[in-house]
C-alpha positions as a printed NumPy array, in Angstrom:
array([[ -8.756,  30.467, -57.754],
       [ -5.905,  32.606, -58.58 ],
       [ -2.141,  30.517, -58.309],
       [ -0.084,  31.34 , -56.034],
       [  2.845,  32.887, -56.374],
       [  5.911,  29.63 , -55.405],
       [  8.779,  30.791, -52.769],
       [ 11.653,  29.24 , -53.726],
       [ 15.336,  28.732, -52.687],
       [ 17.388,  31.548, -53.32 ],
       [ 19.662,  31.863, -56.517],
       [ 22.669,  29.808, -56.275],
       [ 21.534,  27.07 , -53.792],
       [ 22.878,  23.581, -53.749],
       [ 20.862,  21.11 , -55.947],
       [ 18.208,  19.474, -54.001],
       [ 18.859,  15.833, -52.371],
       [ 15.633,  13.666, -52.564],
       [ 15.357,  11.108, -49.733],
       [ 12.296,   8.31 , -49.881],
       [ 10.769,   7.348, -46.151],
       [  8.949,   4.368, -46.853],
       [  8.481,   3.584, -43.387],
       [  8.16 ,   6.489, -40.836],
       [  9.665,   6.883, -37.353],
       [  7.806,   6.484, -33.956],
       [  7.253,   9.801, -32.488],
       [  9.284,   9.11 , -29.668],
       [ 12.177,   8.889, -31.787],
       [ 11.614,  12.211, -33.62 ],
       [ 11.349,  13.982, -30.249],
       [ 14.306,  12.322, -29.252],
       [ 15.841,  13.858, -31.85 ],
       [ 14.564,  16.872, -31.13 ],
       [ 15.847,  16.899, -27.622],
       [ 19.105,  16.069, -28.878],
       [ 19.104,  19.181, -31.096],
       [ 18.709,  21.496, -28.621],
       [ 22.643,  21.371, -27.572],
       [ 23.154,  23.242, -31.128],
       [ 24.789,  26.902, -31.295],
       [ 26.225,  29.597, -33.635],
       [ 25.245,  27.924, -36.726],
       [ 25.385,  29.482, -40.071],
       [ 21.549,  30.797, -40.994],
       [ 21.884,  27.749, -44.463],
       [ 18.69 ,  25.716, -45.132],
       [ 19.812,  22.352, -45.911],
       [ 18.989,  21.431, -49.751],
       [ 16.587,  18.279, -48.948],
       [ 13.468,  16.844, -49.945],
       [ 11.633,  13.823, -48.311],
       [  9.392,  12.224, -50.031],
       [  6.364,   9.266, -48.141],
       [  5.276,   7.887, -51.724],
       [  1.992,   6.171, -50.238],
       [  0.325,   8.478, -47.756],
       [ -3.197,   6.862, -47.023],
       [ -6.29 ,   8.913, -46.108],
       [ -7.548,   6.451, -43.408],
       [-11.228,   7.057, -42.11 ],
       [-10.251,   6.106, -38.792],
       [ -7.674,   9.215, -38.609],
       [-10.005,  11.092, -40.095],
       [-12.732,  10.513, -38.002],
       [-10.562,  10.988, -34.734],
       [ -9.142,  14.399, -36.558],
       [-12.483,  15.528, -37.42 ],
       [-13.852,  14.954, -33.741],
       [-11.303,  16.528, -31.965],
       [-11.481,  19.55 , -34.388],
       [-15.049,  20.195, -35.232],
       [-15.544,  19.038, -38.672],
       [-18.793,  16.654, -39.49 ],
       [-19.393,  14.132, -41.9  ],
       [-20.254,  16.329, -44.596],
       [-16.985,  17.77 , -44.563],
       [-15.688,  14.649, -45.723],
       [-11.666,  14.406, -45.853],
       [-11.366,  17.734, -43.586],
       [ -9.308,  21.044, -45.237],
       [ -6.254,  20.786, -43.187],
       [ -6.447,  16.778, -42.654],
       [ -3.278,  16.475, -44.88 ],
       [ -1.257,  18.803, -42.919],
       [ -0.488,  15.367, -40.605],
       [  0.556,  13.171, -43.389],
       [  3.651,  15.275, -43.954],
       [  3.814,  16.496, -40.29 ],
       [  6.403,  13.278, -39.326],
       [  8.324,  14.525, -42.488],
       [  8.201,  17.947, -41.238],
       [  9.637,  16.977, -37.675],
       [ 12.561,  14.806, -39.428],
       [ 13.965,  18.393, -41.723],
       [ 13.608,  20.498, -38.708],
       [ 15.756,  17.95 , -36.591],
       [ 18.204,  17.21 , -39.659],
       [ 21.545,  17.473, -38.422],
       [ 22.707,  20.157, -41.247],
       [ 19.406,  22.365, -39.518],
       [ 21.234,  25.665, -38.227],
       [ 18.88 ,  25.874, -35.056],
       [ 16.831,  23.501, -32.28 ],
       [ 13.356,  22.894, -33.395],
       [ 12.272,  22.485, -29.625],
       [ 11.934,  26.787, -29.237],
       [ 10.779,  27.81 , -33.117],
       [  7.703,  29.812, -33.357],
       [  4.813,  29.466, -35.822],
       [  4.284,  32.412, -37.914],
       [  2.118,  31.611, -40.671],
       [  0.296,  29.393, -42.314],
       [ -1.011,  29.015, -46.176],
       [ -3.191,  25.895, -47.497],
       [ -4.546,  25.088, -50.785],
       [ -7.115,  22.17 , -51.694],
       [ -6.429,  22.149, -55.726],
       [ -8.485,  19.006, -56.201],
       [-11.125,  17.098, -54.486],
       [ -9.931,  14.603, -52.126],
       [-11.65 ,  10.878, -50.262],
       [-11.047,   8.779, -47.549],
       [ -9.256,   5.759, -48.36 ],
       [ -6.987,   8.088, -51.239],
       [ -3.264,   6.799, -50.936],
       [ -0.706,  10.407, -51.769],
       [  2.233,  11.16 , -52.285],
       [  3.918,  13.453, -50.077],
       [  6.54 ,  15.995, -50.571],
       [  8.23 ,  18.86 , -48.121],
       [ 11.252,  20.646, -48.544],
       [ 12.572,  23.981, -47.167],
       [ 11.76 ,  27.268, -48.948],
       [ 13.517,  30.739, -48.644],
       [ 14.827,  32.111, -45.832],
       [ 12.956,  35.19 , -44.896],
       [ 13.859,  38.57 , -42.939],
       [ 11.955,  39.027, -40.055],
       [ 12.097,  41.89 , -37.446],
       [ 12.697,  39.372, -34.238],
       [ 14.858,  36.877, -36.074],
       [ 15.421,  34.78 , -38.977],
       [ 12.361,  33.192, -40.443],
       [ 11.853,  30.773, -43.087],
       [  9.353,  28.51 , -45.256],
       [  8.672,  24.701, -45.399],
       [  7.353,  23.65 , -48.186],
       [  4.662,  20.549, -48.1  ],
       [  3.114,  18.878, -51.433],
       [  0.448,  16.423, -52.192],
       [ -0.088,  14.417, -55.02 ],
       [ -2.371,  12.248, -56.507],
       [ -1.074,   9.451, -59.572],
       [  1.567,  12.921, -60.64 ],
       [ -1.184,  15.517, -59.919],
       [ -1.152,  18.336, -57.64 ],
       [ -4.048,  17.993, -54.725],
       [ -2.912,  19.922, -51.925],
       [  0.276,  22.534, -51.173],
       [  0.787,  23.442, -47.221],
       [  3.488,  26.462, -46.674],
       [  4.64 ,  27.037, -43.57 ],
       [  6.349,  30.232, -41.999],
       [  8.159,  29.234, -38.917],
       [ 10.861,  31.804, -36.815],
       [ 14.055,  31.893, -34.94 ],
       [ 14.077,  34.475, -32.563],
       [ 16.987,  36.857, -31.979],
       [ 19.406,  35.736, -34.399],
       [ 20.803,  37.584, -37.083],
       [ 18.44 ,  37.636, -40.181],
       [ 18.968,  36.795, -43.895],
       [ 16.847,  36.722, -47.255],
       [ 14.245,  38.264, -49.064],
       [ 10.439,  39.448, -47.378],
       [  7.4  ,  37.869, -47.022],
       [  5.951,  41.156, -49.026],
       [  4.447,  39.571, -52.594],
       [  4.424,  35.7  , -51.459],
       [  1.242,  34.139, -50.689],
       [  2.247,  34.618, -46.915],
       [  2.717,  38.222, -46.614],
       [  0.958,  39.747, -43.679],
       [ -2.919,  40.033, -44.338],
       [ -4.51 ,  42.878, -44.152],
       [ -8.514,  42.98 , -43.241],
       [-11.332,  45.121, -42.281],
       [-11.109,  44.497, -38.453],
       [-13.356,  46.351, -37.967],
       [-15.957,  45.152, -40.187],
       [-16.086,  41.805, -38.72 ],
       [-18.862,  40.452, -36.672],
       [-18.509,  37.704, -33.801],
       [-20.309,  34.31 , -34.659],
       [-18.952,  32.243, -31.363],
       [-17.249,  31.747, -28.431],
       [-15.332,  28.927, -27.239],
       [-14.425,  27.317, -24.42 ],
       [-10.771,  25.75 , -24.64 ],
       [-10.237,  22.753, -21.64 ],
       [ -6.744,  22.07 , -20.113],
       [ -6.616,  19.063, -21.708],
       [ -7.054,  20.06 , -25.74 ],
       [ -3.193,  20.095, -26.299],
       [ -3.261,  16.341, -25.078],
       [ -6.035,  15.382, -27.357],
       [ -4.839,  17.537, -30.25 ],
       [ -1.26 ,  15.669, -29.676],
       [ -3.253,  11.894, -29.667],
       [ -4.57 ,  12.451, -33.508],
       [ -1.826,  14.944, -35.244],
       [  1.447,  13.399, -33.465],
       [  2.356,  16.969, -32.51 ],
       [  3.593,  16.324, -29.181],
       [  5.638,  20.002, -28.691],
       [  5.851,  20.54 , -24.776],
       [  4.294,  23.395, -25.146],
       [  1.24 ,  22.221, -25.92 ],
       [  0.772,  19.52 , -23.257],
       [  0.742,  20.899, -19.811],
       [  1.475,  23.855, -17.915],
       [  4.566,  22.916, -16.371],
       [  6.097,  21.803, -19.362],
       [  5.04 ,  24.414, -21.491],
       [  7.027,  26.911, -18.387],
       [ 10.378,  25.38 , -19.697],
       [ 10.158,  27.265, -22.99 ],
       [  8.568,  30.581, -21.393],
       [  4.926,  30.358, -21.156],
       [  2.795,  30.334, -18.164],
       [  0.782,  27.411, -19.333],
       [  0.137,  25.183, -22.415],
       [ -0.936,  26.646, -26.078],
       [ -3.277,  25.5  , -28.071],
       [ -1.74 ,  23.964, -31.214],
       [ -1.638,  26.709, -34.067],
       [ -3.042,  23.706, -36.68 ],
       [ -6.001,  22.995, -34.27 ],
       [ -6.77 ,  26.79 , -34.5  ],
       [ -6.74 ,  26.787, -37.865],
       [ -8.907,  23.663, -38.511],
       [-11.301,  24.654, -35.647],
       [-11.765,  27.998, -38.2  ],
       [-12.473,  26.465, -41.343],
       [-14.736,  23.539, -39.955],
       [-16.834,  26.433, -38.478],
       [-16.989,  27.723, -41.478],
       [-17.048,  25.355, -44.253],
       [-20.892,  24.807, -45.814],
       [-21.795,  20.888, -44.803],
       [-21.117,  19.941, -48.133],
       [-17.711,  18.547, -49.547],
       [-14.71 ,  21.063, -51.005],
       [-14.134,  21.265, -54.734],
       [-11.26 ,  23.329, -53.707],
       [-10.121,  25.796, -50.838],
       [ -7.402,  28.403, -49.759],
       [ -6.852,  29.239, -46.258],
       [ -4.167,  31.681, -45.215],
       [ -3.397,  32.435, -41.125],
       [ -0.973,  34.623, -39.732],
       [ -0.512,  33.351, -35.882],
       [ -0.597,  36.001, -33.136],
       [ -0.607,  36.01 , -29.792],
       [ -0.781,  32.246, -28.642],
       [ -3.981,  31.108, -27.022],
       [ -3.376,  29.306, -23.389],
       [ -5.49 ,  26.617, -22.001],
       [ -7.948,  26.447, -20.057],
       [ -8.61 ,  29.595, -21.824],
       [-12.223,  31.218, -23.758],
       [-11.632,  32.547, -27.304],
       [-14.186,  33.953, -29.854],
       [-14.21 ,  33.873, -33.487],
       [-14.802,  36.944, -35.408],
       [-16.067,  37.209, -39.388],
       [-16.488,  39.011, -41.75 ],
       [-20.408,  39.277, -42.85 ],
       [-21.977,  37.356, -46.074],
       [-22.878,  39.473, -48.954],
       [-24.676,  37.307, -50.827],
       [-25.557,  33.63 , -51.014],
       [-22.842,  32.897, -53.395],
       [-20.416,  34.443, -51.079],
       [-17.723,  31.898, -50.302],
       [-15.178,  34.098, -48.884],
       [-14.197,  35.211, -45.464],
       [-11.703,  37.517, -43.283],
       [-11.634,  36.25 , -39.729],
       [-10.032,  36.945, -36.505],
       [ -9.956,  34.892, -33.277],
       [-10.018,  37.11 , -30.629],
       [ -9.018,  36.658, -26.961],
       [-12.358,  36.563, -24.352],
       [-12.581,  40.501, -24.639],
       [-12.982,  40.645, -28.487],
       [ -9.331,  43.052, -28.737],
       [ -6.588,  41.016, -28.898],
       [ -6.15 ,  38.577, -32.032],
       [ -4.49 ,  35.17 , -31.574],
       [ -5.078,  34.233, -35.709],
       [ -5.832,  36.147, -38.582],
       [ -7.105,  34.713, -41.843],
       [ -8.669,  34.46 , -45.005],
       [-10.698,  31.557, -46.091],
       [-12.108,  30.761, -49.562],
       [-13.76 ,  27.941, -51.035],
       [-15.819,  26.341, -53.88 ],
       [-18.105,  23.135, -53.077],
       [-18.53 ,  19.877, -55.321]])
């Protein structure tokens, strides 16, 4: 697989200070934090220059299992595609609620998302985790801008997460998402064929929540979700995106893997959604556009691209 192309910080940022969480908070705390940020206004659009590091990250089978049943994947998907995405998540939570963080995370909006596998990974695995903040990006509703999450195994790189996350209706700054590995994705919609439905319960932001630690209001109940504008819980835009590539992935383990999602209109629960895809040439065909569609097959909530090679 092709490398991507790395967003960085723009020229003349301040030098990067690394800070080691050997032991990580309690989720209460982090959305206490989060609460606590919400009071913040008129700061200047300036990504602080930080990068925490969890030095022993353990893939436990017990997480993984819970992960896996929650999002679809089997047994002989092994350590599932976007599994990693929670070992960093805590890390994730603590930049976006750093006090030198121009805006409330409480209210941010999920743009994108871009994941690479680079190496085969197993239960019981102990990583190293790294996120940091990327560029800031111009956006037509706001300021957007990338985090930054890296795996690695004894100094080698396993598994890179980007993130794309928004501001909405503040003034915006930097360069585009045009040439980055999380520029807007353009597919064939129209060549792409429906392989299921689903049928999203009330209660999948709850159980999503239990195994990821992603415990946004938004996500948990309607009446929650109604403080920040929406007339009942969203599904989690990382469950949509694991629920794609365990429907898709062969039952057989992942040598390696890309999957890229642009997030579109959210998906409320209860709610029925149908995944759309792009049909197999061949047998050694391994990759896919895809769309998940609302009940009607029009509107898209995600659109992707998902490629992979098998052990």
């Amino acid at each position: 697989m092709s490398e991507p192309s790395r967003i960085t910080h723009p020229p003349g940022a301040l030098r990067t200070k690394t800070v080691v969480i050997e032991q990580l908070p309690a989720p209460a705390k982090l959305y206490a934090r989060a609460l606590s940020g919400l009071m913040k206004r008129g700061r200047v659009a300036q990504l602080p220059a930080l990068r925490l590091v969890r030095p022993a990250a353990p893939l436990e089978p017990v997480a993984i299992e819970r992960y896996a049943r929650v999002c679809g994947f089997i047994p002989e998907h092994g350590v599932p595609l976007t599994f990693p995405h929670l070992l960093a998540f805590p890390l994730h939570l603590l930049m976006l609620t750093d006090p030198a963080f121009p805006w409330p995370a409480l209210g941010l909006v999920h743009l994108a998302n871009h994941v690479r596998q680079r190496r085969p990974l197993d239960c019981n695995e102990v990583l190293r985790v790294e996120v940091e903040f990327g560029a800031l990006l111009r956006h037509d509703k706001g300021q957007a801008f990338v985090l930054h999450t890296r795996l690695y195994r004894r100094g080698e790189a396993v598994w890179d997460g980007d993130s794309v996350y928004l501001k909405r209706n503040v003034n915006t700054l930097g360069e585009t998402l045009a040439g980055t590995p999380l520029a807007a994705l353009e597919i064939d919609r129209e060549a792409l064929q429906r392989v299921s439905r689903w049928q999203l319960p009330a209660q999948l932001g709850r159980d999503y929540a239990r195994v990821s630690g992603d415990y946004n209001p938004i996500h948990l109940s309607a009446a929650s979700a109604k403080v920040f504008g929406f007339p009942r819980a969203i599904a989690h835009g990382m469950w949509t995106l694991a629920r794609v590539a365990s429907v898709l992935q062969p039952p057989r383990l992942l040598a390696e893997a890309t999957i890229s999602a642009e997030f579109k209109l959210p998906m409320l629960l209860p709610g029925e959604a149908s995944l759309w895809v792009s049909p197999v040439t061949s047998p050694s065909d391994t990759l896919r556009e895809l769309e998940i569609r609302d009940a009607s097959g029009d509107k898209p909530h995600l659109r992707g691209r998902f490629h992979w090679t098998l052990r």
